[in-house]
C-alpha positions as a Markdown table, in Angstrom:
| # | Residue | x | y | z |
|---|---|---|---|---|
| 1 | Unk | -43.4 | -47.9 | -69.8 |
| 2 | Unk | -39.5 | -48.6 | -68.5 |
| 3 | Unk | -38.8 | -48.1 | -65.3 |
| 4 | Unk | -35.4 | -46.4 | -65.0 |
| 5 | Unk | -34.8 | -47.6 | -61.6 |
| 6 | Unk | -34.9 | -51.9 | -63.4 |
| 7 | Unk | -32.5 | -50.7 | -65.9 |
| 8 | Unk | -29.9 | -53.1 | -66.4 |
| 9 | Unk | -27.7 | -54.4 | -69.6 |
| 10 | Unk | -29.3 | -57.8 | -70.1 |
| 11 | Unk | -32.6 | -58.1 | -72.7 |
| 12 | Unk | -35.7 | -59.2 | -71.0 |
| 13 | Unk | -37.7 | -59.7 | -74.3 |
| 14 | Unk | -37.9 | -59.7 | -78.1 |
| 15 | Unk | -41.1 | -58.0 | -78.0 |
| 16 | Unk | -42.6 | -55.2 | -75.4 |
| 17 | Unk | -46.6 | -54.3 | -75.3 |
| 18 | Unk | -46.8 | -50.3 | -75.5 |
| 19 | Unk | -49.2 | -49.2 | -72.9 |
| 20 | Unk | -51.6 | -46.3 | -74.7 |
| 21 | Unk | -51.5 | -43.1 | -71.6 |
| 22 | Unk | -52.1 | -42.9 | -75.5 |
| 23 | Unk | -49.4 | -39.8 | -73.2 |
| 24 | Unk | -50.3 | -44.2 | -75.0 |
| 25 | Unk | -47.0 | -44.0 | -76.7 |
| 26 | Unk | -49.0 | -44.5 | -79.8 |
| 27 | Unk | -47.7 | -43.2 | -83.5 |
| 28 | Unk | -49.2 | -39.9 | -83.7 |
| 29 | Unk | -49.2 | -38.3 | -86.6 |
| 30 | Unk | -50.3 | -34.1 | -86.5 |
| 31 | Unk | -50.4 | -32.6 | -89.1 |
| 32 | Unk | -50.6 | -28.3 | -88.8 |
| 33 | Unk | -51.6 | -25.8 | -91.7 |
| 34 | Unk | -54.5 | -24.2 | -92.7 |
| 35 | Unk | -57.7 | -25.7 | -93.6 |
| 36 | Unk | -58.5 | -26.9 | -97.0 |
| 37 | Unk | -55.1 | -28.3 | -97.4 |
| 38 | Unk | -54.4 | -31.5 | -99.3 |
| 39 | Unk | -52.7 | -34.1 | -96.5 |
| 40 | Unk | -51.8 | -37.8 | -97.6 |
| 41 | Unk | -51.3 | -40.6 | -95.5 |
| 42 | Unk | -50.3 | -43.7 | -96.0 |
| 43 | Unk | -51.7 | -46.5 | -93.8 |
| 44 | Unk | -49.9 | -50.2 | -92.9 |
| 45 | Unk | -53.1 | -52.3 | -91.6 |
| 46 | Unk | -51.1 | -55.5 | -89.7 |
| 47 | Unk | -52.4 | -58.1 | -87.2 |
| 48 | Unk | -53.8 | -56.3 | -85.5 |
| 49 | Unk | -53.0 | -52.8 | -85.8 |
| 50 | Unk | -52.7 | -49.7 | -88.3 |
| 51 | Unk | -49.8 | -47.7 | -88.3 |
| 52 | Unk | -49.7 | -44.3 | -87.6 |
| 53 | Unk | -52.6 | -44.7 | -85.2 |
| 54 | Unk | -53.3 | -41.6 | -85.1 |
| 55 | Unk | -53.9 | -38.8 | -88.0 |
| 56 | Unk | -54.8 | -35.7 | -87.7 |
| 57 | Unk | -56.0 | -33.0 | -89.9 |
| 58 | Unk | -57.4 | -29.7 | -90.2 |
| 59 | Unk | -61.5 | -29.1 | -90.8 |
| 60 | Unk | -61.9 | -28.7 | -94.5 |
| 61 | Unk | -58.9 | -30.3 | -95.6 |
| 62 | Unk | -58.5 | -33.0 | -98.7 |
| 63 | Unk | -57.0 | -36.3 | -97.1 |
| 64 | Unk | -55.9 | -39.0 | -99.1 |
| 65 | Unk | -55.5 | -42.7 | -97.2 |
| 66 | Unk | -53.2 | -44.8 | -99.7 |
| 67 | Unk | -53.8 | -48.1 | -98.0 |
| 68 | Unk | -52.0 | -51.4 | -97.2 |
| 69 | Unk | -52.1 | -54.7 | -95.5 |
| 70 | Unk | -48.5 | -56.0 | -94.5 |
| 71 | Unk | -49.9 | -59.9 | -94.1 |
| 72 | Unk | -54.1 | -61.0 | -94.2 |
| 73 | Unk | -56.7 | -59.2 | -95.7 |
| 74 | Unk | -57.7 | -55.9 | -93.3 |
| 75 | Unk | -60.3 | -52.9 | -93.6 |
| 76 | Unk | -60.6 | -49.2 | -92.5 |
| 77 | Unk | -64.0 | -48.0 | -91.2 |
| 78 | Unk | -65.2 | -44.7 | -90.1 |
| 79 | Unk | -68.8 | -44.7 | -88.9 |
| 80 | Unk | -69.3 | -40.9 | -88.9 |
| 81 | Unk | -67.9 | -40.3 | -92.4 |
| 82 | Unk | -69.6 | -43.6 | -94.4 |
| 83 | Unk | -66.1 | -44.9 | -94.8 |
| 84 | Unk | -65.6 | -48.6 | -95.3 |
| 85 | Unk | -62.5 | -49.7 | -97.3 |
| 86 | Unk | -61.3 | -53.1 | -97.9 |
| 87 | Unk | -57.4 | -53.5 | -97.7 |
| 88 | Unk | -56.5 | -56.6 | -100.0 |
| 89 | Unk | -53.2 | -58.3 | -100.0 |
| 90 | Unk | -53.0 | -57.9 | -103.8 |
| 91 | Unk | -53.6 | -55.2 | -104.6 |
| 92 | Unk | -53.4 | -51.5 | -102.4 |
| 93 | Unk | -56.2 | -49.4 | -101.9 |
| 94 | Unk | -56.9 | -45.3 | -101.9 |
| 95 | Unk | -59.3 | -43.9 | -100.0 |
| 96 | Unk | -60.3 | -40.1 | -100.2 |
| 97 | Unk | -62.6 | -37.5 | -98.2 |
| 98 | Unk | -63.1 | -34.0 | -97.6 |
| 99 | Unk | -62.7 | -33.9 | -93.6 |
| 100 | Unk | -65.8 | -31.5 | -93.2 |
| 101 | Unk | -67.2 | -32.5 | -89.2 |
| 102 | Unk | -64.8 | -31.4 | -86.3 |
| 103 | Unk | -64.2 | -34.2 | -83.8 |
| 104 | Unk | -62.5 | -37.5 | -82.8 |
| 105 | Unk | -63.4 | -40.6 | -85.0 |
| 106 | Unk | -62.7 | -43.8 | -84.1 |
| 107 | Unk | -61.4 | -46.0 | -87.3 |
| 108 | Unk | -61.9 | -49.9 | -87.4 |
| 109 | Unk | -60.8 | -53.0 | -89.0 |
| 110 | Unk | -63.8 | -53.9 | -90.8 |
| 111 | Unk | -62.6 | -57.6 | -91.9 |
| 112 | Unk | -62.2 | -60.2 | -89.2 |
| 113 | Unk | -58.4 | -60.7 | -89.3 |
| 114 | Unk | -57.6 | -63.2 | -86.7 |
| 115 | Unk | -57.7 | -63.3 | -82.5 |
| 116 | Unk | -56.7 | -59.4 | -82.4 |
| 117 | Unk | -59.3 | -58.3 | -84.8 |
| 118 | Unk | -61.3 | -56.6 | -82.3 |
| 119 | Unk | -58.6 | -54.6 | -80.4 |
| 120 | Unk | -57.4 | -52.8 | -84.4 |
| 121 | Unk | -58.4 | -49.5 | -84.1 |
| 122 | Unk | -57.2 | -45.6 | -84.3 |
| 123 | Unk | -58.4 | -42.2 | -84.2 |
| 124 | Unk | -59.2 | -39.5 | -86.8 |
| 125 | Unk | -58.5 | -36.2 | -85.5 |
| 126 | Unk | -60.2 | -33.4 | -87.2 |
| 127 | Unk | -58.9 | -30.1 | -85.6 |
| 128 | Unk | -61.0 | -27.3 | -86.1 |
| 129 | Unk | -58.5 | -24.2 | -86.7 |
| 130 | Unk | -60.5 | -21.2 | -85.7 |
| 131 | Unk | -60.6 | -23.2 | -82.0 |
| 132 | Unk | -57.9 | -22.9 | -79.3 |
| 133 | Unk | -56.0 | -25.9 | -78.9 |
| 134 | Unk | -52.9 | -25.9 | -76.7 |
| 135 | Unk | -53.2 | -25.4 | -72.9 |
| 136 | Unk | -50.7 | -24.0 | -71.0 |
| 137 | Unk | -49.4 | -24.4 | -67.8 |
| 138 | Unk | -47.2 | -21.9 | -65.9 |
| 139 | Unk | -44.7 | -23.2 | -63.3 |
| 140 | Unk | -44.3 | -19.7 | -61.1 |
| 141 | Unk | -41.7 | -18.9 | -59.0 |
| 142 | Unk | -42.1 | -19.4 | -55.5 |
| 143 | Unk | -39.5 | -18.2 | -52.4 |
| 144 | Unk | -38.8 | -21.6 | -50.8 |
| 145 | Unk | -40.2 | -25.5 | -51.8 |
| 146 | Unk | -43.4 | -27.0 | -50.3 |
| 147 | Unk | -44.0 | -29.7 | -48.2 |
| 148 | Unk | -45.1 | -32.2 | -50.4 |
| 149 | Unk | -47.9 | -34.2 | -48.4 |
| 150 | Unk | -51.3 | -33.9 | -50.5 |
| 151 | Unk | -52.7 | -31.1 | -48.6 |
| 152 | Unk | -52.9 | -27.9 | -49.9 |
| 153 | Unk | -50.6 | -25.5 | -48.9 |
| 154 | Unk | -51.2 | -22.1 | -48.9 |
| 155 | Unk | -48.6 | -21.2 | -51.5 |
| 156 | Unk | -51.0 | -23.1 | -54.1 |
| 157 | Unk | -53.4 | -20.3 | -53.7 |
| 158 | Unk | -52.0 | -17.7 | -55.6 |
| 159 | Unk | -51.2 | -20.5 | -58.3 |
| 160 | Unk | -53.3 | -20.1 | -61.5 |
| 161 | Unk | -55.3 | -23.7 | -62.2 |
| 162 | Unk | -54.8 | -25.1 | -65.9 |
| 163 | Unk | -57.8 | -27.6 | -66.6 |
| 164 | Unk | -56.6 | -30.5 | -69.0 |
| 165 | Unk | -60.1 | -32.4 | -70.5 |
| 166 | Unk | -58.9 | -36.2 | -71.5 |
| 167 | Unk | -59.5 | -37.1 | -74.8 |
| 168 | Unk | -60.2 | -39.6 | -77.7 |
| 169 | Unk | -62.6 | -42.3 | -76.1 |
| 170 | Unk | -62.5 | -40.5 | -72.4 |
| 171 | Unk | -63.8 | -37.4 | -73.3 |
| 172 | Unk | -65.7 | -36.6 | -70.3 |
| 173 | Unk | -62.9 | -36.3 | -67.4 |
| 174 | Unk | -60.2 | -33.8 | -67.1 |
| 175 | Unk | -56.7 | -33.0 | -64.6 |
| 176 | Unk | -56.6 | -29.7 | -62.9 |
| 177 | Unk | -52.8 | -28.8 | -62.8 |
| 178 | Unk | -50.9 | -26.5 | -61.0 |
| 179 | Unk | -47.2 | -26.3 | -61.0 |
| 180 | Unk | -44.5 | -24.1 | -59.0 |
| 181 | Unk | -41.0 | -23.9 | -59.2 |
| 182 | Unk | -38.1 | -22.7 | -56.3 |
| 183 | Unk | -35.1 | -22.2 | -59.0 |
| 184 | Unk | -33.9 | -26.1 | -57.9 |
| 185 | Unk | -37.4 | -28.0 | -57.7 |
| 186 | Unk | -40.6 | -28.2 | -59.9 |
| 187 | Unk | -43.9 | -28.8 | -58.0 |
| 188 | Unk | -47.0 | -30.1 | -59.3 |
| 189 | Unk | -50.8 | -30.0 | -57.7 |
| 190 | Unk | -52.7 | -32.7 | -59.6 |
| 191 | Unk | -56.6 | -33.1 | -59.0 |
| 192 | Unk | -59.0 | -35.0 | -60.6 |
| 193 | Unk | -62.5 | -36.6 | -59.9 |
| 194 | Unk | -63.4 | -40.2 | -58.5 |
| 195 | Unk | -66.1 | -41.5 | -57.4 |
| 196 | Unk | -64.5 | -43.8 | -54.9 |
| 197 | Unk | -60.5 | -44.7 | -53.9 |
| 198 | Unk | -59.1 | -47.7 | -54.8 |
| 199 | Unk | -56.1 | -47.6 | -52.8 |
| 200 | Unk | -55.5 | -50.6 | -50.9 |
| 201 | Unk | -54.8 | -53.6 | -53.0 |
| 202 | Unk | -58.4 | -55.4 | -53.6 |
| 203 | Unk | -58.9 | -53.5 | -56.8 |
| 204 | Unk | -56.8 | -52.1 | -59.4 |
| 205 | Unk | -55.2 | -49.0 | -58.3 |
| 206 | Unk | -56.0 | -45.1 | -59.1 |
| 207 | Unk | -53.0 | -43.9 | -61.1 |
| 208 | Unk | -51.9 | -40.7 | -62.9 |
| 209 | Unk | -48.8 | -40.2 | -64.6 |
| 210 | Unk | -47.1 | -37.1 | -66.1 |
| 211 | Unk | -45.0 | -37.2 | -69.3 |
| 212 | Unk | -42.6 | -34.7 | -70.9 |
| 213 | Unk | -41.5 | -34.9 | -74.6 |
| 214 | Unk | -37.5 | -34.8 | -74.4 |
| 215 | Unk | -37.0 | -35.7 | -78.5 |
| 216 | Unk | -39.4 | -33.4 | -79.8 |
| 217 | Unk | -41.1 | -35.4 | -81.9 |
| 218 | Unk | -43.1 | -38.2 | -79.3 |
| 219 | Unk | -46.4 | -38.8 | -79.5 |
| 220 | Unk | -49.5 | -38.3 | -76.6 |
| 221 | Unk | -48.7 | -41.2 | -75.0 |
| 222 | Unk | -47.1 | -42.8 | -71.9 |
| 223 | Unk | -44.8 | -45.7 | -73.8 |
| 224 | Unk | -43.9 | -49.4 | -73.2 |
| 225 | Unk | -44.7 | -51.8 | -70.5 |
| 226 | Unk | -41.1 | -52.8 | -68.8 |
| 227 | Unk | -42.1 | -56.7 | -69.3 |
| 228 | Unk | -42.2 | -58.7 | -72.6 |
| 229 | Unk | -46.0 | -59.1 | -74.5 |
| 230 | Unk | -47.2 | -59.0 | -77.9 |
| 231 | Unk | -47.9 | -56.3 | -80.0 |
| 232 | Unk | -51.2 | -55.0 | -79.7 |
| 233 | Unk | -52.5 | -51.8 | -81.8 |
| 234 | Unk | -53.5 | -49.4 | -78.9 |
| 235 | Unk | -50.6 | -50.1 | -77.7 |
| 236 | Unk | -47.4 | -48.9 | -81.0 |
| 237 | Unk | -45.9 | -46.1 | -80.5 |
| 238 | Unk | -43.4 | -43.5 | -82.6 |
| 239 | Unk | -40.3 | -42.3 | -82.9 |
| 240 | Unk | -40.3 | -40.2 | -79.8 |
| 241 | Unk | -39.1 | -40.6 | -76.4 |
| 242 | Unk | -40.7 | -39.4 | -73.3 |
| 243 | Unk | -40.4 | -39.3 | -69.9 |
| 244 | Unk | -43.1 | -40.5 | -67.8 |
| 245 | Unk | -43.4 | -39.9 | -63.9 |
| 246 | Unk | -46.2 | -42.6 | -62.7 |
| 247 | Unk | -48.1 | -42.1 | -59.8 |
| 248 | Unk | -50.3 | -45.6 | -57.7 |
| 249 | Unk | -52.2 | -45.0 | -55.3 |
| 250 | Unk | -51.0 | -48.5 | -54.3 |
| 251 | Unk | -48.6 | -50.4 | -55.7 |
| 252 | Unk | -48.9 | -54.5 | -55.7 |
| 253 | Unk | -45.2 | -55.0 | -56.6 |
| 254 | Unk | -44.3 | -53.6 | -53.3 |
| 255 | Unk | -47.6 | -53.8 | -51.5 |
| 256 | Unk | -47.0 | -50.0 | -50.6 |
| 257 | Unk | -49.7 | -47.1 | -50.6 |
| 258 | Unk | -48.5 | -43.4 | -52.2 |
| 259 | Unk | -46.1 | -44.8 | -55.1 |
| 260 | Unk | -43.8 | -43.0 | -57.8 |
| 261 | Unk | -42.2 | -44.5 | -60.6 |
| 262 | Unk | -39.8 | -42.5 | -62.8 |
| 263 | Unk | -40.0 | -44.1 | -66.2 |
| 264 | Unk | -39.6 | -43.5 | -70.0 |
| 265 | Unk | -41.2 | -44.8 | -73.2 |
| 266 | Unk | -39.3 | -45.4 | -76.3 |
| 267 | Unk | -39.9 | -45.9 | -79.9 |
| 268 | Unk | -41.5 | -49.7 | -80.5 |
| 269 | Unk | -38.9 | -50.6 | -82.8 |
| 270 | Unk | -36.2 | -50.3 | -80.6 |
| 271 | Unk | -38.2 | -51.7 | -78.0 |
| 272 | Unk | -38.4 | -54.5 | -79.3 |
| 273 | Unk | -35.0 | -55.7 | -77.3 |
| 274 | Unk | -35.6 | -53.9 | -74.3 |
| 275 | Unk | -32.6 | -52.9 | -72.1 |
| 276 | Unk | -32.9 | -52.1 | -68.5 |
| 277 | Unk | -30.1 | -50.3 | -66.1 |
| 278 | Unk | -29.9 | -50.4 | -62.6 |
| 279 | Unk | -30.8 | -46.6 | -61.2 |
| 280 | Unk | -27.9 | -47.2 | -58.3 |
| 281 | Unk | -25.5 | -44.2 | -58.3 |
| 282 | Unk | -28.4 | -41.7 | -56.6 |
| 283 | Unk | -28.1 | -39.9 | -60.4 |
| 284 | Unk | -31.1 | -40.3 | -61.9 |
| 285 | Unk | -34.3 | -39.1 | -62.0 |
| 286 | Unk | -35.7 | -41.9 | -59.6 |
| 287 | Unk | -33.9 | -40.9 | -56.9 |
| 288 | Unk | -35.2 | -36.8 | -56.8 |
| 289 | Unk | -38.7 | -38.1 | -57.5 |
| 290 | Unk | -41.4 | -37.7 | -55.0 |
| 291 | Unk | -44.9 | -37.6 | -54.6 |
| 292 | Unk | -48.1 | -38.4 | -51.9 |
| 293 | Unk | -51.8 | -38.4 | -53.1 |
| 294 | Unk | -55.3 | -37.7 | -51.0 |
| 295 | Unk | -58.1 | -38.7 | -51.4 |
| 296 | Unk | -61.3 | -36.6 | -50.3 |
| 297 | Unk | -64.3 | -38.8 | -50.0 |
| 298 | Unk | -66.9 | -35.4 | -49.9 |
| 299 | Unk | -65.4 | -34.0 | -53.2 |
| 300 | Unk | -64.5 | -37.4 | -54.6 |
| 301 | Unk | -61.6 | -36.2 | -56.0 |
| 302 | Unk | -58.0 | -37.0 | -55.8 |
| 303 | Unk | -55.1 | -34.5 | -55.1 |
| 304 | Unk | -51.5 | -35.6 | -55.6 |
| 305 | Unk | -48.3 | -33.8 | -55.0 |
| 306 | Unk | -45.6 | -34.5 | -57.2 |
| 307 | Unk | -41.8 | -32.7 | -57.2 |
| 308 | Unk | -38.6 | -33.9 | -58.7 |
| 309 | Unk | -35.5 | -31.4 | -59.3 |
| 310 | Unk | -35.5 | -29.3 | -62.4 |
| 311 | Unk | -31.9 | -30.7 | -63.4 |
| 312 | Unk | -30.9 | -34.1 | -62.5 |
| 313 | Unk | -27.6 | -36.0 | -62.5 |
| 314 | Unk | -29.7 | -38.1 | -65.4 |
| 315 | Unk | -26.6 | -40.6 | -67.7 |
| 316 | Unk | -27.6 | -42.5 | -71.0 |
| 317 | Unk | -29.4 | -45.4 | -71.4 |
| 318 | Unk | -28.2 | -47.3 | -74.0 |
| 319 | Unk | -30.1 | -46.3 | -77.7 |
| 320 | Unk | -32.0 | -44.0 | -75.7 |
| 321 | Unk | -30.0 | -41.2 | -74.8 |
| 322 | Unk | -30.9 | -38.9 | -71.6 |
| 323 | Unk | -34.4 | -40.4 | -70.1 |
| 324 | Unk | -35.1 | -38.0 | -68.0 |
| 325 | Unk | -36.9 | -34.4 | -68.7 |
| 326 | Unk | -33.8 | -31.4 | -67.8 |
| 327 | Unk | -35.7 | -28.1 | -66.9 |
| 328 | Unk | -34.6 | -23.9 | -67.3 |
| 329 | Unk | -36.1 | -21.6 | -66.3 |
| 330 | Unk | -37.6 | -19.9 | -69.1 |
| 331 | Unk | -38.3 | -22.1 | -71.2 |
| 332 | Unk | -41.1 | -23.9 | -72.6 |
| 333 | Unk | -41.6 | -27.8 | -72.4 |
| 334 | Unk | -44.5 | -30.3 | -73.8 |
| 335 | Unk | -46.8 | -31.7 | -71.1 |
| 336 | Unk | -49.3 | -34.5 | -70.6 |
| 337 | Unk | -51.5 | -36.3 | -68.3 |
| 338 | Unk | -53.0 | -40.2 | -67.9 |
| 339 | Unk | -55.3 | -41.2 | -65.4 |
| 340 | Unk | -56.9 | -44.6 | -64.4 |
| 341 | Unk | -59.8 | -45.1 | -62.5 |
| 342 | Unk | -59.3 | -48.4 | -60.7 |
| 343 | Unk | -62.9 | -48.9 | -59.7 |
| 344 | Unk | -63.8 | -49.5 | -63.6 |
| 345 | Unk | -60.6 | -52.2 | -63.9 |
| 346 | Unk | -58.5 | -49.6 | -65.6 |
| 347 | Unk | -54.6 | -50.9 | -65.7 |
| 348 | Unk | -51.8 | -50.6 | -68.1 |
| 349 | Unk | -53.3 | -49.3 | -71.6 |
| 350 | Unk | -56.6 | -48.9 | -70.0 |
| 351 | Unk | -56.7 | -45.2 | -69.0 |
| 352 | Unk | -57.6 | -41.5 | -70.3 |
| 353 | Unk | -55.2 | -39.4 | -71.8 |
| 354 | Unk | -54.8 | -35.5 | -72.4 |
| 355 | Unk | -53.5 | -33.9 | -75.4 |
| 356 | Unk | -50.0 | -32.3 | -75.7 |
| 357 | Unk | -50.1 | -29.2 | -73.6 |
| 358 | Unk | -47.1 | -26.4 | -72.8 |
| 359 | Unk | -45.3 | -25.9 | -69.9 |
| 360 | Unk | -43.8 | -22.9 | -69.4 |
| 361 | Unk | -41.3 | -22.3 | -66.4 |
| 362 | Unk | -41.0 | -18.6 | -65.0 |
């Protein structure tokens, strides 16, 4: 993730980690249709990664994997369909299957590569189409803003709830979202469980960020981390670029309790040389960004606040374009959710994502 506020015009690194909120921004590649199509893929195993990460298909369809290492000797595993392929430097491999079990399916490097060999990994996504899939958020109109403080306010009662369950290898936890709009300001009511806050420095920090798709095309995943490391699998992303809004419960940069960053992700490649701008003209997204979270320790649960204005006075970054998410009402946007739990050491690509939802402003 970048934060938009550290932007400036010097390069910080030839090489930037991405961060998997999954909303990552891993390469995600969906794939729609009817079942019982014929999809092909064709999958770059590197140290240590496969690119695209992700691939989904439909229940019933014919999938092709034409395989390929780009430097050592790699393989392709998946447990729950007897697949284990080596990929050889000499000579590139095919792999078919009939995708016939619904579900998320971890794939593997199956051929000790090197010191990253453990961490090369993605997801087979096999969508069952006779299933609902995309959940959708309204943003209703509301006369007047509310105070935003992490209590409830009485206007969030007559708010529909949209629950958003995480998924790939955090299946079991979920974000309940509400959102509200006064014609100038989106709202958001974020809740989700905990079994204890970490919110004062001794542990990693409770997080959850929000990210909206501004190319169209980005995948589930919340983007780069805004200092140099290496390339690590869970952590490429695609060709999208998305803004994030990143919520601590306690920031250690600062030292500060109740924390937003406005951010973005970009695609790896250009991330590669990673530009930063200094947020200073009270233009950008990072200055309309607010937010306060509370914890309650009966319902272990979080609830966080978060508002920022639809439209914002958001300029370029350069080889980015606009970085921050501009909102109508009326129209329909795509939405997702990370969240960290710092009591299990969650931090940077450590977390649970949601899936692409909509979010549709009335």
């Amino acid at each position: 993730m970048v934060s938009k506020k550290s932007i400036n015009s010097t390069v910080v690194g030839s090489v930037v980690a991405v961060i998997v909120i999954g909303f990552v921004m891993m390469n995600y590649t969906p794939m729609g249709g009817i079942s019982g199509e014929t999809k092909s893929f064709d999958i770059v195993s590197f140290q240590w990664g496969f690119e695209p990460q992700f691939i989904e298909v439909n229940k019933g369809d014919h999938v092709t994997l034409n395989l390929k290492t780009d430097d050592v000797p790699h393989g392709i595993a998946i447990e729950e369909y007897q697949i284990n392929e080596p990929i050889m430097i000499e000579k590139d491999g095919k792999l078919e299957f009939v995708a016939d079990k619904p579900g998320t399916f971890e794939f593997y490097c199956s051929i000790p590569c090197g010191a990253g060999h453990a961490e090369q990994g993605g997801f087979l996504i096999v969508r069952d189409p006779s299933e609902p899939e995309t959940k959708l958020l309204t943003s209703i109109k509301s006369d007047g803003g509310i105070i935003v403080d992490g209590i409830v306010d009485e206007k969030w009662n007559k708010v529909s709830e949209t629950i958003f369950p995480t998924v790939y290898v955090h299946e079991n936890r979920e974000v309940k979202a509400k959102s509200l709009n006064d014609g100038e300001r989106i709202y958001f009511l974020l809740r989700w469980y905990d079994d204890d806050a970490n919110d004062n420095g001794t542990t990693e920090t409770d997080r959850i960020a929000l990210g909206f798709d501004i190319s169209g095309d980005s995948d589930i995943a919340m983007g780069a981390a805004g200092v140099p490391h290496i390339k690590i699998p869970q952590r490429t992303i695609g060709d999208g670029v998305v803004d994030i809004w990143h919520w601590k419960a306690f920031d250690s940069h600062t030292e500060s309790p109740n924390v937003i960053d406005d951010e973005f992700a970009g695609p790896f490649e250009q991330l590669k040389d990673h530009y930063y701008r200094d947020d200073d003209n009270n233009q950008g997204g990072e200055n309309d960004l607010i937010a306060t979270g509370v914890y309650d320790m009966n319902a272990k649960e979080w609830t966080v606040e978060i508002s920022r204005l639809l439209v914002t006075g958001d300029t370029d970054v350069p080889g980015f374009g606009m970085t921050d998410k501009q909102f109508a009402v009326g129209n329909e946007y795509k939405i997702g959710f990370a969240i960290w739990d710092g009591g299990q050491g969650e931090t940077a690509g450590e977390h649970a994502v949601t899936d692409w939802g909509v979010l549709k402003i009335d």
